[in-house]
C-alpha positions as CSV (number, residue, x, y, z in Angstrom):
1,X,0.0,0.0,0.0
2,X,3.0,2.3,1.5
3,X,4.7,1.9,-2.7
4,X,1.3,2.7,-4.1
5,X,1.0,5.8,-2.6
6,X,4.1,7.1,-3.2
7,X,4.2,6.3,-6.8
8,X,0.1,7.6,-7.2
9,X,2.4,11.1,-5.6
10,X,4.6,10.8,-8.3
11,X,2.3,10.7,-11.0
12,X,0.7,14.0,-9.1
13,X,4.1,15.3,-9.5
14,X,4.8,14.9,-12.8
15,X,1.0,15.8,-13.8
16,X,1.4,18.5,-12.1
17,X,4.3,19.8,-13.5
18,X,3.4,19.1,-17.6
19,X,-0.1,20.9,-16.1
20,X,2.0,24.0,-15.4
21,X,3.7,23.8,-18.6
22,X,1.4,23.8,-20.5
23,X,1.9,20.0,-21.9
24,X,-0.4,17.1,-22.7
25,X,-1.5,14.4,-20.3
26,X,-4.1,12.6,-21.1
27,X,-3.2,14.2,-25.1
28,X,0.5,13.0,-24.9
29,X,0.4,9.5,-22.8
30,X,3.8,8.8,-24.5
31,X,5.0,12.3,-23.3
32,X,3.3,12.1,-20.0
33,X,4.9,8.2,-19.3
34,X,8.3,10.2,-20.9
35,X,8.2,12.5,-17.9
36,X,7.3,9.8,-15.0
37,X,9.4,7.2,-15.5
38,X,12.5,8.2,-13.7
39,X,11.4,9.5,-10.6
40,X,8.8,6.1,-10.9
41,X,11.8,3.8,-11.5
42,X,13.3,5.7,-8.8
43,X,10.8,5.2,-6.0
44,X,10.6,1.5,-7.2
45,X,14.2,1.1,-6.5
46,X,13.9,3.1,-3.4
47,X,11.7,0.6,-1.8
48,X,13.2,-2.3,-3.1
49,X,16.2,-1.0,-0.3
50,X,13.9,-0.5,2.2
51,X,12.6,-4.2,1.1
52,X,15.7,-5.3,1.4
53,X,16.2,-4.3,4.8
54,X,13.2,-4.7,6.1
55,X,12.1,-1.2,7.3
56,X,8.7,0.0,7.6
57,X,7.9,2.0,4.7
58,X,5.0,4.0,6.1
59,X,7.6,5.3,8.6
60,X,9.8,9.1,8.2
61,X,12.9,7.9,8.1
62,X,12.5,5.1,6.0
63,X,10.4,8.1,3.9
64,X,13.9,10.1,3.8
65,X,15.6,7.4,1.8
66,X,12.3,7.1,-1.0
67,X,12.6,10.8,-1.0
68,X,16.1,11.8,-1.3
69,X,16.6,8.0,-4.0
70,X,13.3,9.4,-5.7
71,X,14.7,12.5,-6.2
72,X,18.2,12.5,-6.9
73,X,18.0,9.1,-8.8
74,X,14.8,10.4,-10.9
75,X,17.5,13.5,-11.8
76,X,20.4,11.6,-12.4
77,X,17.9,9.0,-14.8
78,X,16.0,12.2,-16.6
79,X,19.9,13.7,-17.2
80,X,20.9,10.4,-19.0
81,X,17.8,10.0,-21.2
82,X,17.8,13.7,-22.4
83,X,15.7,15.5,-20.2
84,X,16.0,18.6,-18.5
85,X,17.6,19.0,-15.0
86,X,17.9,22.8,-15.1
87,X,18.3,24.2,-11.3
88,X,14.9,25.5,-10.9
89,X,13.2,22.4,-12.0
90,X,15.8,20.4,-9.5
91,X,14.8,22.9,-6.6
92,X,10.9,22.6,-7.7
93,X,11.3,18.6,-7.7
94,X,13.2,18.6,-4.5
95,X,10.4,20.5,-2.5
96,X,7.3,19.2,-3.8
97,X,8.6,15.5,-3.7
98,X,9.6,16.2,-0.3
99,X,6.5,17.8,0.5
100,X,4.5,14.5,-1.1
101,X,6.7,11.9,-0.2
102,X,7.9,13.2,3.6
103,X,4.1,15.2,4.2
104,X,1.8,11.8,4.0
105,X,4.2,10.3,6.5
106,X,4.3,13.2,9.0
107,X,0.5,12.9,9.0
108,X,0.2,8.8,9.8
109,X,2.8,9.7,12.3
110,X,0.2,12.4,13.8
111,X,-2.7,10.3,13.5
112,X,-0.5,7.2,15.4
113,X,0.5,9.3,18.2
114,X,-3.4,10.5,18.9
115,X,-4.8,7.0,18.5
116,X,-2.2,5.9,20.8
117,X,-2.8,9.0,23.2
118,X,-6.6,8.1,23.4
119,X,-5.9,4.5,23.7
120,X,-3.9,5.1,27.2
């Protein structure tokens, strides 16, 4: 469920930014998959790690390692296939990953620490 998320967040990202520039989605599928696939290959490797090692997912620092893989491998993969890396779009990926990736985490964390504060 935890992978599903994050990868729906990425799709948001990317959709998001085509949106803003003024590029197809739903028009350009090829386009649209052209512009996920790194930071979705990214986030698949990510939790393959935390797989790996067996860490809970769903948890913020185990969120730290899908973010900063997501984001710095979903770079390094757009730079090799032709894409743009330029700084703003690095700065803009950065944030609003973080943002997506980190933000859902911090609120399960919230929502743990009340249902455990009402259960004592």
């Amino acid at each position: 469920m935890v992978i599903l998320i994050d990868l729906v967040l990425v799709v948001v990202f990317c959709v998001i930014g085509r949106l803003s520039h003024a590029e197809g989605i739903f028009g350009d599928l090829p386009g649209l998959m052209n512009t996920i696939w790194p930071f979705a290959v990214a986030a698949l490797i990510a939790h393959a790690a935390l797989l790996l090692r067996r860490a809970r997912p769903d948890r913020m620092l185990p969120g730290l390692l899908v973010w900063a893989v997501t984001v710095v491998l979903g770079l390094l993969l757009r730079a090799v296939s032709g894409q743009g890396t330029a700084v703003p779009f690095i700065i803009v990926a950065t944030l609003t990953l973080a943002l997506f990736l980190l933000g859902w985490r911090a609120v399960a964390a919230l929502v743990r620490r009340a249902r455990a504060r009402s259960a004592s």
